[in-house]
C-alpha positions in Angstrom: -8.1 -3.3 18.5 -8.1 -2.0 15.0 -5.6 -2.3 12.1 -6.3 1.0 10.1 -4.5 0.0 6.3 -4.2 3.5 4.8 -3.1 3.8 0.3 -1.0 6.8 -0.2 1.0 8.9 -2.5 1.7 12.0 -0.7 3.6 11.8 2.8 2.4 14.7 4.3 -1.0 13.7 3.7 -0.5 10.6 5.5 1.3 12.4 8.2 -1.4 14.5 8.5 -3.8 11.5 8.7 -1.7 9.8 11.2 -1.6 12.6 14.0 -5.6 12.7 13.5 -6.2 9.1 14.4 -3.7 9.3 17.2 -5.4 12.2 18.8 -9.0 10.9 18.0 -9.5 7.4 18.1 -9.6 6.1 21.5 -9.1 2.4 21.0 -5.5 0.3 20.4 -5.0 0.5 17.2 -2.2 0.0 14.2 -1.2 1.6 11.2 -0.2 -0.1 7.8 0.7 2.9 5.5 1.6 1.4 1.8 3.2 4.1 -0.1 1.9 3.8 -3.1 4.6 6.6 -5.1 6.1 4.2 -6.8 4.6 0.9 -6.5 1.4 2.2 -8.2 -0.9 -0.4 -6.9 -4.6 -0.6 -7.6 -5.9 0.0 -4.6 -7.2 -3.4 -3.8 -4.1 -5.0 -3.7 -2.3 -2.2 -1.5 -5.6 -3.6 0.8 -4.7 -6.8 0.3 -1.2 -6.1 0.9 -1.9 -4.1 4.3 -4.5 -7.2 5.3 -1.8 -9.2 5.0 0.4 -7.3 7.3 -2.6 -6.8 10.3 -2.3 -8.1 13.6 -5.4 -6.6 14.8 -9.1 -8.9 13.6 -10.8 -5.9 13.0 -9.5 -3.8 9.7 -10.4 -0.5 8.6 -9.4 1.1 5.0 -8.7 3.5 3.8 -6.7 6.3 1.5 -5.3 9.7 1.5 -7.3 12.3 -0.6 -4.5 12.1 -3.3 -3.9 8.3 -3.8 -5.7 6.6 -6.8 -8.7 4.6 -7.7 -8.1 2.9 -10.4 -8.6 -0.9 -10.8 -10.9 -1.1 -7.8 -12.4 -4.3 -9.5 -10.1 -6.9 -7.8 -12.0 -8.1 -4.8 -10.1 -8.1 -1.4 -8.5 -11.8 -0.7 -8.3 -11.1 3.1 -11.6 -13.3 4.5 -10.5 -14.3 7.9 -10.8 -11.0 9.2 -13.9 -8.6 9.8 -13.4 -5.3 7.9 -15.0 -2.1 9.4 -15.6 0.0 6.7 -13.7 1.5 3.8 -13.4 5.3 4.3 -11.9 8.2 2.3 -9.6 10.7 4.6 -9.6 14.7 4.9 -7.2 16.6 6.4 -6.4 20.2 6.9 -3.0 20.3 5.2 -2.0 23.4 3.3 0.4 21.4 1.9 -1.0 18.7 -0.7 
């Protein structure tokens, strides 16, 4: 049981993402997408945001290929749950 929090800025990206982890990942799982178009979040809040939201204990983040990194100073609040591992996504999309 896994909460996968995924930053993003371009929906087909995330779509993209989305049918991945559903046809790869072999455990229940959740997915917070924050769309991050017009919000422009630094990233660690959108993770904080998305921790927020879980219902799962173990969390995994991570962000489309096109979302942002700035302000990536701000350490996550979110303590009471264990955190997998922050991960950067590919896809295959011909359409950025």
């Amino acid at each position: 049981m896994v909460s996968i929090i995924i930053c993003s800025v371009s929906p087909l990206l995330l779509e993209d993402l989305k049918q991945n982890i559903a046809q790869t990942i072999g455990v229940e799982y959740e997915i917070i997408a924050i769309d991050n178009r017009e919000k422009h979040w630094p990233i660690a809040k959108a993770y904080n945001y998305g921790a927020q939201q879980a219902k799962y204990p173990y969390l995994f983040f991570t962000i489309s290929p096109s979302a942002t990194l700035s302000n990536c100073t701000t350490i996550l609040s979110c303590t009471r749950r264990t955190v997998l591992g922050i991960g950067l996504s590919q896809t295959t999309s011909e359409n950025p």
